[in-house]
Backbone as JSON Lines, residues from 0, in Angstrom:
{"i":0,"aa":"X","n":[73.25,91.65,172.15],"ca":[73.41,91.17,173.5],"c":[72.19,90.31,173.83]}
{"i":1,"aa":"X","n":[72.46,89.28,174.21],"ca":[71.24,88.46,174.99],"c":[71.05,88.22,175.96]}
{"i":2,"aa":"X","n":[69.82,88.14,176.82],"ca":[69.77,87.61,178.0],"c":[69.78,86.31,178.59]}
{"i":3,"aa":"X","n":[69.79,85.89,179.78],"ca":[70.01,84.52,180.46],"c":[69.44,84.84,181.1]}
{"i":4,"aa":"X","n":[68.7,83.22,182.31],"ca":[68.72,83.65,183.61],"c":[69.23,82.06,183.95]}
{"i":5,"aa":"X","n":[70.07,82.52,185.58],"ca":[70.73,81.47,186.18],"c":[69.84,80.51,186.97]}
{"i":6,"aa":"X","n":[70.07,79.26,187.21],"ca":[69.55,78.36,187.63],"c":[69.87,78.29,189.0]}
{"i":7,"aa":"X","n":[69.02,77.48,190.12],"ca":[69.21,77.69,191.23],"c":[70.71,77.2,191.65]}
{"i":8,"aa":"X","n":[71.26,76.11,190.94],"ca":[72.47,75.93,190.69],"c":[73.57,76.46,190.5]}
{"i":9,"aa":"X","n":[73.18,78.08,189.85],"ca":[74.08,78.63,188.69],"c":[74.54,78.1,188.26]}
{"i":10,"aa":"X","n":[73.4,77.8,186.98],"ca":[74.16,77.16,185.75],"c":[73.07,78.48,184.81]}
{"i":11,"aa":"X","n":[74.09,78.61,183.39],"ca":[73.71,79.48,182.52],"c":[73.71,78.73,181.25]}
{"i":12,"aa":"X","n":[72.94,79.04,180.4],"ca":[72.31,78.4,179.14],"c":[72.99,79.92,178.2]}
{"i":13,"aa":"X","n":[74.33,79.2,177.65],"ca":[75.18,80.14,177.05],"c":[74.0,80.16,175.31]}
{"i":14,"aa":"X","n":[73.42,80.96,174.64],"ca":[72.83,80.75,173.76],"c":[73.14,80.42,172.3]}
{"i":15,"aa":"X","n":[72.43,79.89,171.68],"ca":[73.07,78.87,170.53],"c":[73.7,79.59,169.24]}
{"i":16,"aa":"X","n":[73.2,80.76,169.42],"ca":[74.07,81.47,168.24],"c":[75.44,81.43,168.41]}
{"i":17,"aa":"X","n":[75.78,81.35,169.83],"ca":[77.37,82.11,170.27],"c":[78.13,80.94,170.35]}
{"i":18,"aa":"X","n":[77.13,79.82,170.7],"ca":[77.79,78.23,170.76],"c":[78.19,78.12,169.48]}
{"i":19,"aa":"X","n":[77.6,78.18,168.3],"ca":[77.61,78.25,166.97],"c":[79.03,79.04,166.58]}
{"i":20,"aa":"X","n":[78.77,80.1,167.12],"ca":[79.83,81.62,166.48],"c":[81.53,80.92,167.12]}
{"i":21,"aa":"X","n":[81.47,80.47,168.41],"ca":[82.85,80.1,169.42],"c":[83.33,78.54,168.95]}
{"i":22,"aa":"X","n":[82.63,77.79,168.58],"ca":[82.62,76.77,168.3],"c":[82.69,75.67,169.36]}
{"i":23,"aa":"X","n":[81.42,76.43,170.71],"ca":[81.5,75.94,171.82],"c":[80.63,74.59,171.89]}
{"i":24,"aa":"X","n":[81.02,73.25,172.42],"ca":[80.41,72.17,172.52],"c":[80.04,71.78,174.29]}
{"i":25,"aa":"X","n":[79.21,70.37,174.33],"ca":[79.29,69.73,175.76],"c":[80.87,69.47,176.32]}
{"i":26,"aa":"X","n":[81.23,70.15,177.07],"ca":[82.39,69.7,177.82],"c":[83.63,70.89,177.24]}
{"i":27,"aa":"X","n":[82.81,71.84,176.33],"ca":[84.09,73.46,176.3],"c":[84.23,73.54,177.72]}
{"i":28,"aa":"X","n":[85.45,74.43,177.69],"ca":[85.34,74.82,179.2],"c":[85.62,76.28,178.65]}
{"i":29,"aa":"X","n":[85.23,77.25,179.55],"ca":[85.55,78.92,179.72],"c":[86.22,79.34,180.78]}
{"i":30,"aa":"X","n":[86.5,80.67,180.8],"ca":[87.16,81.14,181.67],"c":[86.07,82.02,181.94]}
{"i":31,"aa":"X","n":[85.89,82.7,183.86],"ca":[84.89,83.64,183.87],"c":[85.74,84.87,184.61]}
{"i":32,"aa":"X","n":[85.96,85.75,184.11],"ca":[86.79,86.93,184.05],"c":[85.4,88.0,184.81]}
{"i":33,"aa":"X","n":[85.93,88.65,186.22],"ca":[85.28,90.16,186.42],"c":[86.21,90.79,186.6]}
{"i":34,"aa":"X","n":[85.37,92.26,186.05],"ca":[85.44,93.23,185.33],"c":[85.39,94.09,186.05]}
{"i":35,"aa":"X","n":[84.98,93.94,187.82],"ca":[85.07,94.34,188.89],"c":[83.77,95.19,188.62]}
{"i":36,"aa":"X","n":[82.39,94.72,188.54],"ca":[81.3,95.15,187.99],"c":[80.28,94.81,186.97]}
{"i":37,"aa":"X","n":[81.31,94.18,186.32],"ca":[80.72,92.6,185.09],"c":[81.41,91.52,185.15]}
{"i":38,"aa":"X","n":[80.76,90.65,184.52],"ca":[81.52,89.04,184.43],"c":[81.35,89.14,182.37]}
{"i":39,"aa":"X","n":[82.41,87.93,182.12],"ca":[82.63,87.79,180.8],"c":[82.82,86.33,181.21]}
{"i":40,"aa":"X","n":[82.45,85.25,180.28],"ca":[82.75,84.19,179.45],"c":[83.57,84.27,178.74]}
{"i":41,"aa":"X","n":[84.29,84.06,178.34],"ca":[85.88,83.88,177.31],"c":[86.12,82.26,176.92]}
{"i":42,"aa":"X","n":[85.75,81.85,175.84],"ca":[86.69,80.6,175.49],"c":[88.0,79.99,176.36]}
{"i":43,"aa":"X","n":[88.29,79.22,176.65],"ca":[89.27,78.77,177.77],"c":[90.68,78.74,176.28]}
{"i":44,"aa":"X","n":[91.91,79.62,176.85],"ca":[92.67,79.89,175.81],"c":[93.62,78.13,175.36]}
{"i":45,"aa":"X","n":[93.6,77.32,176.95],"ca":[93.88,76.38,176.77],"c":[93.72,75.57,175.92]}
{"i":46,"aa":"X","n":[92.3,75.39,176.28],"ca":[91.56,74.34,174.41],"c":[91.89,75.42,173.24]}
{"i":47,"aa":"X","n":[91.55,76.4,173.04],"ca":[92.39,76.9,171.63],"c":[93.62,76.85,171.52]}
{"i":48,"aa":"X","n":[94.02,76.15,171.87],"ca":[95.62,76.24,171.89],"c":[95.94,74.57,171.37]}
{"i":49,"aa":"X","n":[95.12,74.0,171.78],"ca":[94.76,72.43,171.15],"c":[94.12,72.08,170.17]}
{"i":50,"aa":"X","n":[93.53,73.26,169.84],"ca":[92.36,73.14,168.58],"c":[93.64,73.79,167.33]}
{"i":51,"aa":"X","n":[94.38,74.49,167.65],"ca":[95.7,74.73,166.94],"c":[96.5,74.24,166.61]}
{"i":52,"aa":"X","n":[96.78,73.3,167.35],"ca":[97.65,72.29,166.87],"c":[98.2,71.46,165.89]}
{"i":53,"aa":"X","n":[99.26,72.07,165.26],"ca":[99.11,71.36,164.17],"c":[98.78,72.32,162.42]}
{"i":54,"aa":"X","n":[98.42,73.14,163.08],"ca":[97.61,74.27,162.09],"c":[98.71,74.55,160.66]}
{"i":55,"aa":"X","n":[99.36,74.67,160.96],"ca":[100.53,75.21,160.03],"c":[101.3,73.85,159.86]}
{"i":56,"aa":"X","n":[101.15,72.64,160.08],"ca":[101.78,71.03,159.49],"c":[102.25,71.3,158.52]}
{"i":57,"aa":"X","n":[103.14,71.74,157.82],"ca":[103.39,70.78,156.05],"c":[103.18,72.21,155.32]}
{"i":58,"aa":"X","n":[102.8,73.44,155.87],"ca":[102.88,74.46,155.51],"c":[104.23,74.98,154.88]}
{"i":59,"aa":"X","n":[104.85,75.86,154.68],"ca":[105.68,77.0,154.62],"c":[106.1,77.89,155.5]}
{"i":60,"aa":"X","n":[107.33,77.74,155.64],"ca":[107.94,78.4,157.04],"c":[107.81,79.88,157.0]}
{"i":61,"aa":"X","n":[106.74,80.33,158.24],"ca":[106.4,81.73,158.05],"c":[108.27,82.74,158.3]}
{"i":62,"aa":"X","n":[108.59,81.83,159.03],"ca":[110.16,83.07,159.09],"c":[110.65,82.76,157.72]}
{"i":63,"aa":"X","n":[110.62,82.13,156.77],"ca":[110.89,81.94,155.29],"c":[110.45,83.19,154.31]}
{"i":64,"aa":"X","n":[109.04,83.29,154.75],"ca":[107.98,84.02,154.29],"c":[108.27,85.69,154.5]}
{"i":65,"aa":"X","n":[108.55,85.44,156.01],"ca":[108.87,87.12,156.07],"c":[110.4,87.33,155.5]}
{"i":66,"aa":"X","n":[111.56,86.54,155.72],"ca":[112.27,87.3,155.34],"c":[112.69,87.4,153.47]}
{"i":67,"aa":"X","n":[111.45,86.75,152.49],"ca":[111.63,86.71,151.38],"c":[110.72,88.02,150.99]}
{"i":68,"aa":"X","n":[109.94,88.36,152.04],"ca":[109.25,89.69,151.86],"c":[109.99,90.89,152.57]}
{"i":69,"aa":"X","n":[111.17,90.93,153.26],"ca":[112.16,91.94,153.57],"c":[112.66,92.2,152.99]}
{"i":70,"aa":"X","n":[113.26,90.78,151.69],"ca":[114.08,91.2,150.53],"c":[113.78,91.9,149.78]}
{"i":71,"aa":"X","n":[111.95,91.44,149.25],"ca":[111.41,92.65,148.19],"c":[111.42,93.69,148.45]}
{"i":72,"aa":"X","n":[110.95,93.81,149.47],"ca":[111.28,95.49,150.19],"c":[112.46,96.14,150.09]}
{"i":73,"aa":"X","n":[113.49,95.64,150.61],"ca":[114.84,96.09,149.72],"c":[114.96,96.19,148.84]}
{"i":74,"aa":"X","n":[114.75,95.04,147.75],"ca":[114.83,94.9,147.04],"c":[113.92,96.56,145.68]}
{"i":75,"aa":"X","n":[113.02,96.73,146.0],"ca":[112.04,98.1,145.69],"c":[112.76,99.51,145.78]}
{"i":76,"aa":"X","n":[113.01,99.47,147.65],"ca":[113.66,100.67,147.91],"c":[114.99,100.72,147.45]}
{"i":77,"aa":"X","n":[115.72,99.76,146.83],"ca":[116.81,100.15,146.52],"c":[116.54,100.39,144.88]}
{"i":78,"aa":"X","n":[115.75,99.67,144.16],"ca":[115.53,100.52,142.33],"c":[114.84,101.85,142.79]}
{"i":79,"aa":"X","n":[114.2,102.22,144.16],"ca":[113.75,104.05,143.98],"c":[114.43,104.77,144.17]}
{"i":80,"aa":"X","n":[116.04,104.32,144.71],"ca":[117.42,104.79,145.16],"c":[117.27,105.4,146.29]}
{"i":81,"aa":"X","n":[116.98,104.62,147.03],"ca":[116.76,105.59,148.6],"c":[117.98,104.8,149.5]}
């Protein structure tokens, strides 16, 4: 846990490890969530949702994926004769 302190502004100097860890830049935006007793910073789910985009392009269709792994599964439980 680290500390801050707020500016007469309130502005907070989010620290560089976590900028590092979130992949937070000039112009992230957050969400500030209380806790009805604390506050949290949260990544704004919006921009991850843009930073996603695209993620799976040219991939392999995960409903492909699962249902060729339902088959094995059948496919198993039915040579243990169940």
């Amino acid at each position: 846990m680290s500390s801050v302190t707020m500016s007469s502004k309130g502005w907070v100097v989010i620290p560089a490890v976590y900028r590092k860890k979130y992949r937070m830049k000039a112009g992230s935006s957050v969400e500030v969530v209380d806790y009805g007793g604390g506050l949290s910073l949260v990544p704004s789910f919006e921009e991850a949702t843009r930073e996603a985009q695209g993620l799976l392009r040219g991939g392999s269709s995960l409903t492909q994926a699962l249902v060729r792994e339902r088959r094995k599964e059948r496919d198993h439980e039915h040579r243990k004769g169940r």
